[in-house]
C-alpha positions as CSV (number, residue, x, y, z in Angstrom):
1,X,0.0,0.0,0.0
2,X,1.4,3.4,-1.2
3,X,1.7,5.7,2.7
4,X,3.5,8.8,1.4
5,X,4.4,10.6,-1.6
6,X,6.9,13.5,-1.6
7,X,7.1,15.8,-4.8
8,X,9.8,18.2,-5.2
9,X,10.2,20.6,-8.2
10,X,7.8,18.1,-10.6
11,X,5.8,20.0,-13.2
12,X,4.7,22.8,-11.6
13,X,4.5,21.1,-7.8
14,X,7.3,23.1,-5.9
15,X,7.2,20.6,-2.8
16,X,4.3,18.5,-1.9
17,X,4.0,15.7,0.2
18,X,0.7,13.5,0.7
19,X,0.1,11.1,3.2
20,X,-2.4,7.9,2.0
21,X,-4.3,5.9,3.6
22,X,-6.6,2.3,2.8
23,X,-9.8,2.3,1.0
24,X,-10.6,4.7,-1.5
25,X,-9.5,8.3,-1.8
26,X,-10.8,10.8,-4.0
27,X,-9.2,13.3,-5.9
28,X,-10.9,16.5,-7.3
29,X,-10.6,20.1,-8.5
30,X,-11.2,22.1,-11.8
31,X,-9.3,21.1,-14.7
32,X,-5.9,22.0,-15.2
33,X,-5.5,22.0,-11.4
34,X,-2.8,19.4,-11.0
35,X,-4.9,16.3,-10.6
36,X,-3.2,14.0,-13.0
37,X,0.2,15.2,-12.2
38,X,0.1,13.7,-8.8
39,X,-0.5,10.4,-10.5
40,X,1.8,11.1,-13.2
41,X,4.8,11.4,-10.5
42,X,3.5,8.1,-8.9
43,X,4.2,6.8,-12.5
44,X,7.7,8.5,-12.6
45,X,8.7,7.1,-9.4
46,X,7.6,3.3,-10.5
47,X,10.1,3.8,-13.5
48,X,8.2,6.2,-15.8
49,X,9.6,7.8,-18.8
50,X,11.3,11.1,-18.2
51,X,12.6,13.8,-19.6
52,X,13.6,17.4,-19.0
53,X,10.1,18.6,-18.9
54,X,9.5,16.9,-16.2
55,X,11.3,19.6,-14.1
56,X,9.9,22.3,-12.4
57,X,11.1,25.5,-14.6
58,X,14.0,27.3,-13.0
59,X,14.9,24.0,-11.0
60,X,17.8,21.9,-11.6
61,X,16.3,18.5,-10.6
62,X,12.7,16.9,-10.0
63,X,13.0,14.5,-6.9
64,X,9.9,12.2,-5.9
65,X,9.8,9.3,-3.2
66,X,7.4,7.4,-2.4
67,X,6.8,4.8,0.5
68,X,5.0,1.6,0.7
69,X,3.5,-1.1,3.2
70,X,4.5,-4.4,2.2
71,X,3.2,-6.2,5.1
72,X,0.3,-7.8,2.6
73,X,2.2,-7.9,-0.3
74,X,4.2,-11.1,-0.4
75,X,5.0,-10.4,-4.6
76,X,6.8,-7.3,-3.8
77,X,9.0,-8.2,-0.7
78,X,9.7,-11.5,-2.7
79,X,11.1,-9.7,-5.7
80,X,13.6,-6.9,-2.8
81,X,14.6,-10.6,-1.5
82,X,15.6,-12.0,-4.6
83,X,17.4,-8.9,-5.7
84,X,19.1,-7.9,-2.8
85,X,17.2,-5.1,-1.7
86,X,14.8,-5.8,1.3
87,X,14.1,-3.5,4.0
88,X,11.7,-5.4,6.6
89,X,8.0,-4.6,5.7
90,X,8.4,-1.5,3.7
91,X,9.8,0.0,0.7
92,X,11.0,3.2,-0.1
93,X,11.6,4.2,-4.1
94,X,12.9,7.3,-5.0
95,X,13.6,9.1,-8.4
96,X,15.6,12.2,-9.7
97,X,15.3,13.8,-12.9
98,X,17.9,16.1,-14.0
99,X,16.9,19.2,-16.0
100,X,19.1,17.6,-18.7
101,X,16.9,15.0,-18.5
102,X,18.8,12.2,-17.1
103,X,17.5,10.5,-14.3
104,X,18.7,8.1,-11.3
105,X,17.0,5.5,-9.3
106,X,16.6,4.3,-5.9
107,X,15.4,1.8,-4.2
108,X,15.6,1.3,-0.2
109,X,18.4,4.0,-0.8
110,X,20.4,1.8,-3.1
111,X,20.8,2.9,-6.9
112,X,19.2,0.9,-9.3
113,X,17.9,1.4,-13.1
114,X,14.6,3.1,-14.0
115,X,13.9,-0.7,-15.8
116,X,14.1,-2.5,-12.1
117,X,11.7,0.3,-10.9
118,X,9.4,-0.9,-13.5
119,X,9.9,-4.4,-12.7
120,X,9.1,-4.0,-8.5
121,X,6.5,-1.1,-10.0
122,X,4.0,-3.8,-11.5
123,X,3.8,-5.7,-7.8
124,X,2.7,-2.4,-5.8
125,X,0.6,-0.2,-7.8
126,X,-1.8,-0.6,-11.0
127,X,-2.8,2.7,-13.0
128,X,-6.0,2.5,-15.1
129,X,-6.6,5.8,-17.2
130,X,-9.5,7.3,-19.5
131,X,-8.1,6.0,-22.8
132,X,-8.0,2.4,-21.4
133,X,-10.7,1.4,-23.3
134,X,-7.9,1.4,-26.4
135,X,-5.5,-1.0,-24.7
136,X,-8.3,-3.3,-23.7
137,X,-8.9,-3.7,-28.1
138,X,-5.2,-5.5,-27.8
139,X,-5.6,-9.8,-28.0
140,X,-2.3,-9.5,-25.6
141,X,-4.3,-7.6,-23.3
142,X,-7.6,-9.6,-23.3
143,X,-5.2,-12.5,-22.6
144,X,-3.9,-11.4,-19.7
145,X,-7.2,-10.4,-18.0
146,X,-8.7,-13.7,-18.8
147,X,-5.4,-15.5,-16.9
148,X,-5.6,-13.0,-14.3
149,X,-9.1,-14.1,-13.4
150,X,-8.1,-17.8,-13.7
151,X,-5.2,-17.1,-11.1
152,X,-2.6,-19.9,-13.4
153,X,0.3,-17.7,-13.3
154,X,2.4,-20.7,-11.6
155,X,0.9,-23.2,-14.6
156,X,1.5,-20.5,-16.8
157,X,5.3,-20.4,-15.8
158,X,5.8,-23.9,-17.0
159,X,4.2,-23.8,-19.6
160,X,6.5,-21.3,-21.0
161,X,9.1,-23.1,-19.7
162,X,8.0,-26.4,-21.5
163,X,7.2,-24.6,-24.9
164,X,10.9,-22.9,-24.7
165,X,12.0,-26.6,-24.2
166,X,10.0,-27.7,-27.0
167,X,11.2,-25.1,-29.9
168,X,14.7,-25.6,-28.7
169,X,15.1,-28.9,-29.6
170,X,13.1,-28.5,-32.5
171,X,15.1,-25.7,-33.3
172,X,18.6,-28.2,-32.9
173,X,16.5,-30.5,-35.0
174,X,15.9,-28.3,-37.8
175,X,19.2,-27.0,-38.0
176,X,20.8,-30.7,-38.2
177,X,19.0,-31.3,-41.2
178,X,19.7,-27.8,-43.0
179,X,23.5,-28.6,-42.3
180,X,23.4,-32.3,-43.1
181,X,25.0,-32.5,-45.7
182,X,27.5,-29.7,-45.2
183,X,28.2,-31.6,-42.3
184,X,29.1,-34.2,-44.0
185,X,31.0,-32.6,-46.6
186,X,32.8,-31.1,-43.8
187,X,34.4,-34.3,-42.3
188,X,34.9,-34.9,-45.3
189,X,37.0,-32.3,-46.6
190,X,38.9,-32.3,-42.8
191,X,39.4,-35.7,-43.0
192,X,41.3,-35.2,-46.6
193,X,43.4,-32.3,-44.7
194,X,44.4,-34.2,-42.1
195,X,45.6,-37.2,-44.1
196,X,47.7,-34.6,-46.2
197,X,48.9,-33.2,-43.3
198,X,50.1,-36.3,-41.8
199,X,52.2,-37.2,-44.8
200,X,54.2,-34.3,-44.2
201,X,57.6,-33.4,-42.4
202,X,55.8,-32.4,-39.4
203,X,57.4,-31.0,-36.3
204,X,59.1,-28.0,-36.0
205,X,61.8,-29.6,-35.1
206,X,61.7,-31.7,-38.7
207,X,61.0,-28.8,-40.7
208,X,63.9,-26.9,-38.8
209,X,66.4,-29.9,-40.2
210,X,65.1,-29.9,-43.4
211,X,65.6,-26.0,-43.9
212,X,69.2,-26.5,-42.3
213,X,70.0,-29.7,-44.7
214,X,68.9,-27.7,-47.6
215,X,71.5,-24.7,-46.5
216,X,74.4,-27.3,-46.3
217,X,73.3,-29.1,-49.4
218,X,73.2,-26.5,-51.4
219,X,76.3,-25.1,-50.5
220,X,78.2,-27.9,-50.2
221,X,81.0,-27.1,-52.8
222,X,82.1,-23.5,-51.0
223,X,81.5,-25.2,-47.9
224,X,84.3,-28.1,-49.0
225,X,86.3,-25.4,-50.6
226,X,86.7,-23.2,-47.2
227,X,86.9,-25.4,-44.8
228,X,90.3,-26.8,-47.1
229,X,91.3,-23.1,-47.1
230,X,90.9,-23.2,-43.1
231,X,92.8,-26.3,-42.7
232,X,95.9,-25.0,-44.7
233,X,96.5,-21.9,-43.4
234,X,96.0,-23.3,-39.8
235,X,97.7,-26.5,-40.3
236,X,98.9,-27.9,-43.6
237,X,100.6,-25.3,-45.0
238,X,104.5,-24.4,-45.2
239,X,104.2,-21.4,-43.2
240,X,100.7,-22.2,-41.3
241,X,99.6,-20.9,-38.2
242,X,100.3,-24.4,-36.4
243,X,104.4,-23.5,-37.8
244,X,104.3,-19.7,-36.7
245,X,103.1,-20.8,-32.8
246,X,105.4,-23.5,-32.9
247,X,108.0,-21.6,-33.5
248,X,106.7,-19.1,-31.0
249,X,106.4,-20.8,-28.2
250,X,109.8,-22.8,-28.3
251,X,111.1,-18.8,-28.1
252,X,109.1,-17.9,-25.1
253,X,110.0,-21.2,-23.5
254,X,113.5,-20.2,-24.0
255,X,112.9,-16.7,-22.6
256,X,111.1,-17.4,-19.6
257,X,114.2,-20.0,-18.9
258,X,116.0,-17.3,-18.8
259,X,113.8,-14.9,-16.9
260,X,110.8,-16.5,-15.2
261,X,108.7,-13.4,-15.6
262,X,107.8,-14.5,-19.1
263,X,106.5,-17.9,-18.2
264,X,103.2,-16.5,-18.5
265,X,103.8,-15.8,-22.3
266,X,105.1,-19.3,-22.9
267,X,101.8,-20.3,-21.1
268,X,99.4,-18.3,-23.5
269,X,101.4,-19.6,-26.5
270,X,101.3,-22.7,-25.5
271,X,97.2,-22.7,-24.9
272,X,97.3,-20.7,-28.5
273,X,98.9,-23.8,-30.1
274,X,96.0,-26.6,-28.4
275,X,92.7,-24.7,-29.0
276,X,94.7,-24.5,-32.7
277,X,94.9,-28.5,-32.7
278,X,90.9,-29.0,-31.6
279,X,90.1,-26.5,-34.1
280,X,92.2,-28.3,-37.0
281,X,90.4,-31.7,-35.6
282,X,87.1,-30.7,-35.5
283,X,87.8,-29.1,-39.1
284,X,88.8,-32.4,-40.5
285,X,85.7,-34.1,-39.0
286,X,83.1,-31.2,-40.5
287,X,84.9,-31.5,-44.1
288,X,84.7,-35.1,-43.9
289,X,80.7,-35.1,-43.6
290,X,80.3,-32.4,-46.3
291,X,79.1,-34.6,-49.2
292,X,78.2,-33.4,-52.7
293,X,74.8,-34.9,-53.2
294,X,72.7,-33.7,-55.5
295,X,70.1,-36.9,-55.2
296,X,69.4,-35.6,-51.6
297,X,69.3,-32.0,-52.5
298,X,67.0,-32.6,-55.1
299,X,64.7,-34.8,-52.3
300,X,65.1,-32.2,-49.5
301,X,64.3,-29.6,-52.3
302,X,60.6,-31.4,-53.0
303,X,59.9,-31.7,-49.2
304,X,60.6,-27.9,-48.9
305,X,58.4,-27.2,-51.9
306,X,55.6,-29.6,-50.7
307,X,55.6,-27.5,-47.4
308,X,55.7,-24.2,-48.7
309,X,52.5,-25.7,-51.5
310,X,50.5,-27.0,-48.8
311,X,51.1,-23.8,-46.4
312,X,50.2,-21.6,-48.9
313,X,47.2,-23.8,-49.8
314,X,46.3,-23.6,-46.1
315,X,46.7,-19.3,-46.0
316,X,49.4,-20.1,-43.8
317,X,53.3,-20.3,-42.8
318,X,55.0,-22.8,-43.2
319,X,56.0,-23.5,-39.2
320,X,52.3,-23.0,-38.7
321,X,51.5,-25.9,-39.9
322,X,52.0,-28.5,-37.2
323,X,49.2,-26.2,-34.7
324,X,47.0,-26.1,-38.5
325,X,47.1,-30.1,-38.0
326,X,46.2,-30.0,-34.0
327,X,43.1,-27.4,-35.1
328,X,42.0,-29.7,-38.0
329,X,42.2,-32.8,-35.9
330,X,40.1,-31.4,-32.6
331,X,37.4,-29.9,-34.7
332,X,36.8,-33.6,-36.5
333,X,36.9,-35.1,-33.5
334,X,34.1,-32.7,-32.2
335,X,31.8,-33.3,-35.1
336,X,32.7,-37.2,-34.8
337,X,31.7,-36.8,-31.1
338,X,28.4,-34.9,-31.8
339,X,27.0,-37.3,-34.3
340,X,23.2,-37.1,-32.9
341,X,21.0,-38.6,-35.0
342,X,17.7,-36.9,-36.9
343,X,15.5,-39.7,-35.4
344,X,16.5,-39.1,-31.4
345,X,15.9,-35.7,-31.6
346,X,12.1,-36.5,-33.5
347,X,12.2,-38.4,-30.6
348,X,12.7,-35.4,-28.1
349,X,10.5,-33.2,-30.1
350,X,7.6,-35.3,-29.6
351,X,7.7,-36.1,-26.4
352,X,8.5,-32.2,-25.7
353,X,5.3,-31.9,-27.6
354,X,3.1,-33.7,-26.1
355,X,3.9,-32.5,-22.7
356,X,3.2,-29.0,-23.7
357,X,0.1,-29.7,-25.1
358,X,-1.0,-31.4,-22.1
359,X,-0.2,-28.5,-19.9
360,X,-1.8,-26.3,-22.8
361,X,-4.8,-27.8,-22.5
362,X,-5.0,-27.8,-18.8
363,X,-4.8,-23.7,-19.2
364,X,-7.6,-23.7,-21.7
365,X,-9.5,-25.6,-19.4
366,X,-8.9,-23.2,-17.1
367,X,-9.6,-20.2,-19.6
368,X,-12.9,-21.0,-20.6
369,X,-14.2,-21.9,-16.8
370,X,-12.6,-18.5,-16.3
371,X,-14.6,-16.6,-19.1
372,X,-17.5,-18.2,-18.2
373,X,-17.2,-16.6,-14.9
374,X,-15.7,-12.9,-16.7
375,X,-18.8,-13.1,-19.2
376,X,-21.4,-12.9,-16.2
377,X,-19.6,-10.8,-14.2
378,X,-19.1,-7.9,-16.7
379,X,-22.6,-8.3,-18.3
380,X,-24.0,-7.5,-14.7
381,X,-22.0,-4.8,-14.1
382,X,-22.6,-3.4,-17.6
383,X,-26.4,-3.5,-16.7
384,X,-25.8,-1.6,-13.3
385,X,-23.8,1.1,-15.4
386,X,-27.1,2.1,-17.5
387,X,-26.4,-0.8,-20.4
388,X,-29.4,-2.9,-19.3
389,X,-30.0,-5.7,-22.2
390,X,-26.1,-5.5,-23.3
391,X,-24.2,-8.6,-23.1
392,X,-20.4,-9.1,-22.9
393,X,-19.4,-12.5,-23.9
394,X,-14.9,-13.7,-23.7
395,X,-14.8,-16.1,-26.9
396,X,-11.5,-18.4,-26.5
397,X,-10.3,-20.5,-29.7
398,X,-7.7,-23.0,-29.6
399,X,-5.5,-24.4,-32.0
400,X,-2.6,-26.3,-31.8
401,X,-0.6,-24.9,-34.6
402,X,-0.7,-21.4,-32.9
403,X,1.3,-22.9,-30.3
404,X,3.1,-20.4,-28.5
405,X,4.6,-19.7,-24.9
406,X,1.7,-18.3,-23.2
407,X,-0.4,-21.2,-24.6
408,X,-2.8,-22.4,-28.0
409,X,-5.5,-20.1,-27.3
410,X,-6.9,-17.1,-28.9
411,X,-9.0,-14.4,-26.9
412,X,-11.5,-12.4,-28.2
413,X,-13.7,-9.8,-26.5
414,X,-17.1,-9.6,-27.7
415,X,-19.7,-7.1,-26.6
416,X,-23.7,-6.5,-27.2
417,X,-24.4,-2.8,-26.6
418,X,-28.0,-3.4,-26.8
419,X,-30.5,-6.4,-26.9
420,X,-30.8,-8.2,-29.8
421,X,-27.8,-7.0,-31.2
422,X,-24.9,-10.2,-31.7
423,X,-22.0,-9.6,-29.8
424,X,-19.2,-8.3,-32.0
425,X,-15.6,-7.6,-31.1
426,X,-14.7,-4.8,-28.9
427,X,-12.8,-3.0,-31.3
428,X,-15.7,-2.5,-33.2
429,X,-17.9,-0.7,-30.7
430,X,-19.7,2.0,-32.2
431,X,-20.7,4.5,-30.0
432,X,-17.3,6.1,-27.9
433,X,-19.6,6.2,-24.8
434,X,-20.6,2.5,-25.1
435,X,-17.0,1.7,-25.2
436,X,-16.2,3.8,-22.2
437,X,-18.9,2.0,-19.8
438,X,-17.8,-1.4,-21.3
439,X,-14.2,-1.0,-20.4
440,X,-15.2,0.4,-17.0
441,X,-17.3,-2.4,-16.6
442,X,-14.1,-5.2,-18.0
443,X,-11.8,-2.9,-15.4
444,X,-14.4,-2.9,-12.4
445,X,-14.1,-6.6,-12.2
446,X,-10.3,-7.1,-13.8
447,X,-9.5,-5.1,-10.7
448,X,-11.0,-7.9,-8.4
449,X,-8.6,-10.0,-9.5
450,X,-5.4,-7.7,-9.8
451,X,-2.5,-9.1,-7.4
452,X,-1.5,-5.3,-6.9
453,X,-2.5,-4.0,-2.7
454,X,-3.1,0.1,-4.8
455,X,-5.4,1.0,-8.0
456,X,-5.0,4.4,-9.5
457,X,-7.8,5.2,-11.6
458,X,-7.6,8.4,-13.6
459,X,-10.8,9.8,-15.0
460,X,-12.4,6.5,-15.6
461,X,-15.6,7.5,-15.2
462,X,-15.0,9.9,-17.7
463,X,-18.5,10.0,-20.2
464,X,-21.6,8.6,-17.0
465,X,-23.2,10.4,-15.1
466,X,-26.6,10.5,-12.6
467,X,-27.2,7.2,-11.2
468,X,-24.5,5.3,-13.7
469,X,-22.0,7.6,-11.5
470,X,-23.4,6.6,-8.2
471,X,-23.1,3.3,-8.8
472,X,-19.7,3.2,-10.9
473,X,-18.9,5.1,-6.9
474,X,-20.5,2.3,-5.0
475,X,-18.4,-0.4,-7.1
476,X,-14.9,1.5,-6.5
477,X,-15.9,1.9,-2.8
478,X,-16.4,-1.6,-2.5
479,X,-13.2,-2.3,-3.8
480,X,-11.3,-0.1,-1.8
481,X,-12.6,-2.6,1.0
482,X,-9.9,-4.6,-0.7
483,X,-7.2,-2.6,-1.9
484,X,-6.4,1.2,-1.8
485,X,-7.9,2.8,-4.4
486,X,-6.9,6.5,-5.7
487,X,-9.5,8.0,-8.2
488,X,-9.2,11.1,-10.4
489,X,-13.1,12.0,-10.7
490,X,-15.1,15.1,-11.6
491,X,-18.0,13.0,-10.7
492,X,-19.5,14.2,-7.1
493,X,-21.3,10.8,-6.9
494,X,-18.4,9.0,-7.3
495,X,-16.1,11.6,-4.7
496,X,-18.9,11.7,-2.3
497,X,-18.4,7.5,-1.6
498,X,-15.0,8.1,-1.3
499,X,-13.4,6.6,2.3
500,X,-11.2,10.0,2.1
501,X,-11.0,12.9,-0.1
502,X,-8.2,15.1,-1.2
503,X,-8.8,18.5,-3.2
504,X,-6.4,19.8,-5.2
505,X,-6.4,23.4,-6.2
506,X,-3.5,25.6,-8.6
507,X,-2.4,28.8,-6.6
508,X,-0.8,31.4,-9.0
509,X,0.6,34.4,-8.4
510,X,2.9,37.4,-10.5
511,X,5.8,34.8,-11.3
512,X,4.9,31.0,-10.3
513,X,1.8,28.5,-10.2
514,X,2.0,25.4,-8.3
515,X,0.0,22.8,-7.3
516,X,-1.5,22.2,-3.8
517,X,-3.4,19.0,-2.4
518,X,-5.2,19.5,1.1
519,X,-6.6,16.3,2.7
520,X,-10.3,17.8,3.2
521,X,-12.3,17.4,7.1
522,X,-16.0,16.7,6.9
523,X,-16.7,20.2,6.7
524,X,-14.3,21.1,3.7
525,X,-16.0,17.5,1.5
526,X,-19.0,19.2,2.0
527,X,-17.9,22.6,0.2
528,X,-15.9,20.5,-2.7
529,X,-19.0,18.3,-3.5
530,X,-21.3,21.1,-3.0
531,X,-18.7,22.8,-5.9
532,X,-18.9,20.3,-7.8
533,X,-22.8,20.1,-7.6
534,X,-23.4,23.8,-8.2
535,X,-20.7,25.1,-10.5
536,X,-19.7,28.6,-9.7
537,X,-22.7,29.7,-7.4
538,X,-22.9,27.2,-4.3
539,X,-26.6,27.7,-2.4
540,X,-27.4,26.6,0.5
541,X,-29.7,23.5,-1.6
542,X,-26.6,22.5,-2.9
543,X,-25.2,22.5,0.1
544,X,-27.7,20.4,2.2
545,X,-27.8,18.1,-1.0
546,X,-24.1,17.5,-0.8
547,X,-24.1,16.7,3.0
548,X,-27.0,14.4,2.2
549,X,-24.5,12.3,-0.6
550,X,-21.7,12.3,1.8
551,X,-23.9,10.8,4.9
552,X,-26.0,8.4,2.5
553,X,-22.5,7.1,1.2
């Protein structure tokens, strides 16, 4: 239940705030007085749209919070739980609106988006307005109001659930047998790859030796011809460099003989003269495996070629190709692995089917014992609002190949203005008036069965009048026996059957107008229905005939 509402710099509200309380309250005053802007701040604060206009001129930010009792409403503390966001019984949501026109959210002092605002919105408050009578011409709509008074949402739940499970594995079905035969052209075509692959020099490691073979190969004559050069000057020639040390270090033998200072010299020559020898020996060794081949070149050659052919077949690099082989090889072995067959998943399908047929059927069921109950309901009521003879009638149709996840039915609202007249859809109600009572009557009893613990309804009664109004009052008093109900009405019949009435009047002055609500005493109803009896001139008649509605109520 909604307790307080505080509006600051909203419109042209400079700072209100209004405490609620159960039952019904009214709302009144002339047109253009702020009425609807009230409510319109209850639908910012429950995630409305908004926009820079939506701030007070001269202001720099609208703020609105409202509170609620959540004591009897078990949806809405359920929903703080599951996010997070709980606060004992109550609930506190609060929204600011930039003149720049962007906007934050709160809820239980915690920042939140406008969209969860919406979300938690639906679970505390319902707003009905004058054009509703043009949402109720939606199938969607009709739907819902039907399932509302069949109270399924649980069955409803799995039901979508079931038909979700249902298209998805017809979906996987469907898809195997567009890609069949791609698929099998696939491991097809991998399969080929990877055999090519496998034929090939395949390591790095392999590939490396190859591309170092081919070096030597293909120099192997100026490899030959160098390393003879190396070995003569270092060893086999007259003068080589094994001569000159030789030489050298008998002379620094001699001379450190003589003076020890210089064994160090002797020392170094004589090191000089062994790394010579290994180097000599290994030189002999590397000449000796040098071999002018040109069979094995020519081999070595085609593996190189086959390597660089298949790489660039492949978009590739050549060293790529081993992780190419890995990549081919996993993906074939997940198509291998995933080989479902067409007839298990006919298989699923059916039996994911059947089961959401069954549970469709079950909500029909339910539908039509529901509209049954809808189709009385609303003709009675349309009689008590001045539409005696009329005749509202909630046609359902099912068919199985409209499957979808709210169920196989189509609703249709059909309506009989007058007697003897066939009911005919709602969207094709002649007369605007008609269609104003009917939807009043369709959102009298809807409301019975809304889950929401606050109605607002703005201007409903918009288009009755004399005894229709008194009892389109009666019918919103009642239900504010149940829930709270807010009501925008010019109506006095309707204001005067209100459990507590709120006037709202527009003060302006030089530079400013604003909008001020004042909770009215017993004395002050009496002057706003008596205004809204007489018009300009209130007599004392009017008077006595307003006190007389207000005690009668």
């Amino acid at each position: 239940m909604l307790e307080h509402l505080q509006v600051r710099d909203f419109a042209i509200i400079d700072k209100v705030a209004v405490d609620w309380q159960p039952g019904m309250t009214a709302l009144t005053g002339e047109t253009g007085a702020g009425k609807s802007i009230l409510l319109d701040a209850i639908g910012l604060v429950l995630g409305g749209r908004a926009d820079s206009t939506s701030v007070r001129e001269g202001a720099k930010r609208a703020d609105i919070t409202a509170s609620f009792d959540l004591r009897k409403n078990l949806d809405a503390r359920d929903w703080l739980n599951a996010h997070d966001l709980d606060d004992d019984d109550s609930c506190v949501l609060r929204r600011v609106v930039g003149s720049d026109g962007r906007s934050r959210a709160y809820i239980n002092g915690r920042s939140t988006t406008a969209a969860s605002l919406r979300e938690l919105g639906s679970c505390l408050v319902q707003i009905l307005g004058q054009h509703e009578h043009q949402r109720l011409t939606d199938h969607k709509i009709q739907r819902r109001i039907v399932d509302a008074c069949a109270a399924h949402g649980p069955a409803l739940i799995q039901l979508a659930d079931s038909y979700n499970k249902w298209r998805d594995v017809s979906d996987r079905l469907s898809q195997l047998r567009f890609h069949s035969e791609s698929r099998v052209q696939r491991l097809d075509l991998l399969s080929f790859q990877l055999q090519e692959l496998e034929q090939l020099p395949f390591s790095i490691e392999e590939i490396n030796g190859l591309q170092l073979e081919h070096t030597r190969l293909g120099n192997a004559e100026r490899l030959l011809s160098l390393a003879n050069e190396a070995l003569q000057s270092g060893y086999e020639a007259e003068q080589s460099a094994h001569t000159n040390l030789s030489q050298a270090l008998r002379a620094a033998e001699s001379l450190a003989a003589t003076d020890p200072q210089a064994a160090s010299v002797a020392s170094l020559f004589n090191d000089a003269l062994i790394n010579l020898d290994e180097a000599t020996a290994s030189l002999r060794d590397y000449a000796s495996e040098i071999e002018l081949d040109p069979a094995r070149l020519n081999w070595v050659e085609e593996q190189l070629d086959t390597l660089q052919r298949v790489s660039r077949k492949h978009h590739c690099e050549v060293h790529e190709l081993p992780a190419l082989r890995e990549q081919i090889q996993q993906e074939l072995n997940e198509l291998q692995s995933n080989d479902i067959s067409a007839e298990d998943l006919q298989t699923q399908v059916a039996t994911l089917r059947s089961d959401y047929l069954r549970q469709a059927h079950k909500i029909s069921a339910a539908r039509a014992k529901a509209a049954k109950k809808l189709s009385t309901q609303v003709t009675k009521t349309m009689s008590a609002l001045g539409m005696g003879g009329g005749k509202f009638v909630v046609e359902l149709s099912d068919d199985p190949e409209r499957a979808s996840a709210v169920g196989i039915d189509r609703v249709e609202l059909l309506v009989s203005a007058n007697p003897g007249q066939s009911p005919k859809p709602l969207a094709r109600v002649a007369s605007g008036g008609e269609l104003s009572r009917i939807s009043l009557a369709i959102q009298m009893i809807a409301s019975h069965y809304a889950p929401v613990p606050s109605m607002i309804f703005d201007e409903v009664d918009s288009g009755v009048g004399g005894g229709v109004a008194e009892i389109v009052g009666g019918q919103l008093r009642d239900l504010g026996e149940r829930c709270q109900v807010m009501c925008v009405t010019h109506l006095p019949q309707v204001a005067s059957q209100a459990h507590q009435h709120i006037a709202v009047r527009k003060v302006s002055g030089s530079n400013y107008t604003q909008t001020m609500p004042r909770l009215l005493n017993k004395t002050e109803r009496v002057e706003e229905i008596a205004r809204m009896l007489g018009g300009v001139k209130v007599t004392a008649k009017v008077r006595s005939h307003a006190r007389e509605m207000l005690t009668s109520s």
